[in-house]
C-alpha positions, 0 to 999 in steps of 0.5 A: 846828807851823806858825804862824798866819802860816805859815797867812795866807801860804798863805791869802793867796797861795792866795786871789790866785792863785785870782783869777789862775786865774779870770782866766787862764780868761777869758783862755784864752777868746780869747787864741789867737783874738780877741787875735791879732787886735787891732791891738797897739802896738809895746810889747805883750810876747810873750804868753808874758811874761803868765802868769810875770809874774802869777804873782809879782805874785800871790804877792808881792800874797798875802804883802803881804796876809798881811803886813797880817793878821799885824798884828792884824785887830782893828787899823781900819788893818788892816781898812781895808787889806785892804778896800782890797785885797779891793776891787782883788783882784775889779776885777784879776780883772774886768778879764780877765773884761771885756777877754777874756771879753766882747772889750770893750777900752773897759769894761775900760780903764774898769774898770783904770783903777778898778782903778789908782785903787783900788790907790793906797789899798791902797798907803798903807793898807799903808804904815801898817800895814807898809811892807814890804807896800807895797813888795811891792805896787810892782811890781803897781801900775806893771804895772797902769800899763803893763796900762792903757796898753797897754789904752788903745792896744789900744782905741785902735788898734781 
Protein backbone atom coordinates (compact mmCIF):
# COMPACT_ATOMS: atom_id res chain seq x y z
CA UNK A 1 0.00 0.00 0.00
CA UNK A 2 1.46 3.35 -0.83
CA UNK A 3 1.42 5.90 1.85
CA UNK A 4 -0.48 9.27 1.79
CA UNK A 5 3.16 10.67 1.86
CA UNK A 6 4.33 8.55 -0.75
CA UNK A 7 1.28 10.28 -2.76
CA UNK A 8 2.16 14.19 -1.70
CA UNK A 9 5.72 13.56 -2.92
CA UNK A 10 4.66 12.48 -6.28
CA UNK A 11 1.76 15.14 -6.10
CA UNK A 12 4.25 17.70 -5.45
CA UNK A 13 7.32 17.18 -7.32
CA UNK A 14 4.76 16.27 -10.15
CA UNK A 15 3.06 20.02 -9.57
CA UNK A 16 6.76 21.72 -10.12
CA UNK A 17 7.85 20.21 -12.78
CA UNK A 18 4.62 20.77 -14.43
CA UNK A 19 5.61 24.60 -13.97
CA UNK A 20 8.95 23.70 -15.40
CA UNK A 21 7.38 22.52 -18.29
CA UNK A 22 5.46 25.42 -18.49
CA UNK A 23 8.33 27.20 -18.53
CA UNK A 24 10.79 25.53 -20.45
CA UNK A 25 7.70 25.98 -23.19
CA UNK A 26 8.40 29.60 -23.03
CA UNK A 27 11.55 29.30 -23.27
CA UNK A 28 11.83 26.87 -26.38
CA UNK A 29 10.01 29.91 -27.96
CA UNK A 30 13.16 32.07 -28.47
CA UNK A 31 16.21 30.20 -26.65
CA UNK A 32 17.74 29.11 -30.13
CA UNK A 33 16.80 32.52 -31.93
CA UNK A 34 16.27 35.83 -29.85
CA UNK A 35 18.44 34.46 -26.63
CA UNK A 36 21.53 33.83 -29.11
CA UNK A 37 21.40 36.97 -29.77
CA UNK A 38 21.43 39.08 -26.45
CA UNK A 39 24.83 40.41 -25.66
CA UNK A 40 25.73 37.78 -22.23
CA UNK A 41 28.30 38.46 -19.73
CA UNK A 42 31.06 36.24 -19.20
CA UNK A 43 29.31 34.36 -16.35
CA UNK A 44 26.33 32.97 -18.33
CA UNK A 45 26.38 29.00 -18.31
CA UNK A 46 26.39 26.88 -21.48
CA UNK A 47 22.58 26.70 -22.31
CA UNK A 48 22.65 22.90 -22.08
CA UNK A 49 23.34 23.43 -18.00
CA UNK A 50 19.67 24.93 -17.69
CA UNK A 51 17.61 22.35 -18.19
CA UNK A 52 19.60 19.71 -15.76
CA UNK A 53 19.96 21.94 -13.10
CA UNK A 54 16.01 22.86 -12.98
CA UNK A 55 15.16 19.66 -13.09
CA UNK A 56 16.68 18.74 -9.60
CA UNK A 57 15.51 22.14 -8.14
CA UNK A 58 12.23 21.23 -9.16
CA UNK A 59 12.35 17.75 -7.86
CA UNK A 60 13.94 18.60 -4.53
CA UNK A 61 11.63 22.07 -4.41
CA UNK A 62 8.71 19.32 -4.89
CA UNK A 63 9.88 17.20 -1.94
CA UNK A 64 10.33 20.25 0.18
CA UNK A 65 6.67 21.10 -0.21
CA UNK A 66 5.62 17.41 0.34
CA UNK A 67 7.97 17.50 3.16
CA UNK A 68 5.67 20.54 4.64
CA UNK A 69 2.23 18.93 3.91
CA UNK A 70 3.13 15.96 5.55
CA UNK A 71 3.33 18.09 8.61
CA UNK A 72 -0.45 18.43 8.95
CA UNK A 73 -2.42 21.00 6.37
CA UNK A 74 -4.44 21.52 9.19
CA UNK A 75 -1.30 23.21 10.97
CA UNK A 76 -1.42 27.64 10.29
CA UNK A 77 2.46 27.43 9.98
CA UNK A 78 1.86 24.50 7.39
CA UNK A 79 -0.85 26.76 5.35
CA UNK A 80 1.26 29.80 5.68
CA UNK A 81 4.27 27.53 4.17
CA UNK A 82 2.91 26.32 1.37
CA UNK A 83 1.07 29.94 0.38
CA UNK A 84 4.46 31.03 0.44
CA UNK A 85 5.45 28.40 -1.87
CA UNK A 86 2.48 28.25 -4.14
CA UNK A 87 2.76 32.16 -4.38
CA UNK A 88 6.98 31.56 -5.61
CA UNK A 89 5.91 28.62 -7.76
CA UNK A 90 3.77 30.83 -10.41
CA UNK A 91 6.20 34.09 -10.26
CA UNK A 92 9.21 30.93 -10.98
CA UNK A 93 7.16 30.01 -13.99
CA UNK A 94 6.24 33.95 -15.03
CA UNK A 95 9.46 35.05 -15.11
CA UNK A 96 10.40 32.40 -18.06
CA UNK A 97 6.92 33.47 -19.59
CA UNK A 98 8.28 37.15 -19.45
CA UNK A 99 11.81 36.83 -20.00
CA UNK A 100 11.61 34.60 -23.10
CA UNK A 101 8.11 34.49 -23.72
CA UNK A 102 7.70 38.32 -24.16
CA UNK A 103 11.54 38.95 -25.00
CA UNK A 104 11.29 41.56 -21.78
CA UNK A 105 14.59 41.43 -19.90
CA UNK A 106 13.71 44.30 -17.62
CA UNK A 107 9.94 43.09 -16.55
CA UNK A 108 11.37 39.71 -15.83
CA UNK A 109 14.26 41.24 -13.80
CA UNK A 110 11.35 43.03 -11.78
CA UNK A 111 9.47 39.98 -11.57
CA UNK A 112 12.66 37.55 -10.18
CA UNK A 113 13.55 39.79 -8.11
CA UNK A 114 9.86 39.38 -6.49
CA UNK A 115 10.36 36.00 -6.95
CA UNK A 116 13.64 36.11 -4.74
CA UNK A 117 11.80 38.20 -2.29
CA UNK A 118 9.12 35.74 -1.94
CA UNK A 119 11.07 32.87 -1.74
CA UNK A 120 13.14 34.09 1.48
CA UNK A 121 9.46 33.63 3.65
CA UNK A 122 8.84 30.35 2.06
CA UNK A 123 12.59 29.43 3.39
CA UNK A 124 11.79 30.70 7.09
CA UNK A 125 7.99 29.48 7.08
CA UNK A 126 9.68 25.84 6.06
CA UNK A 127 12.25 26.22 8.79
CA UNK A 128 9.58 26.28 11.36
CA UNK A 129 7.62 23.60 10.22
CA UNK A 130 10.55 21.29 9.19
CA UNK A 131 14.07 22.35 8.49
CA UNK A 132 15.13 19.85 6.36
CA UNK A 133 12.77 21.24 3.64
CA UNK A 134 14.29 24.23 4.03
CA UNK A 135 17.66 23.38 3.35
CA UNK A 136 16.23 21.47 0.48
CA UNK A 137 15.17 24.90 -0.82
CA UNK A 138 18.87 26.50 -0.30
CA UNK A 139 20.18 25.50 -3.74
CA UNK A 140 16.83 26.87 -5.60
CA UNK A 141 17.36 30.29 -3.69
CA UNK A 142 21.03 31.00 -4.40
CA UNK A 143 20.48 30.00 -8.23
CA UNK A 144 17.35 32.17 -8.35
CA UNK A 145 20.27 34.86 -6.99
CA UNK A 146 22.72 33.88 -9.78
CA UNK A 147 19.26 33.70 -12.50
CA UNK A 148 18.71 37.47 -11.08
CA UNK A 149 22.16 38.62 -11.57
CA UNK A 150 22.40 37.13 -14.66
CA UNK A 151 19.11 38.81 -15.80
CA UNK A 152 20.45 41.88 -14.63
CA UNK A 153 23.46 42.15 -16.54
CA UNK A 154 21.61 40.78 -19.76
CA UNK A 155 19.43 43.64 -19.38
CA UNK A 156 22.05 45.71 -18.75
CA UNK A 157 24.29 44.90 -21.55
CA UNK A 158 21.30 45.10 -24.12
Amino acid sequence: MIKKEHIRVAICVGICLLVGFIAAVATQSSVHSWYIALEKPVFTPPNWLFGPVWTVLYIMMGVAAAMVWNKGFYHKWVKTALYHFGIQLILNALWSVIFFGLKSPLPALLCIVILFLVLLPTVKWFKLVDPRAAYLLLPYLVWVAYAAALNFEIWRLN
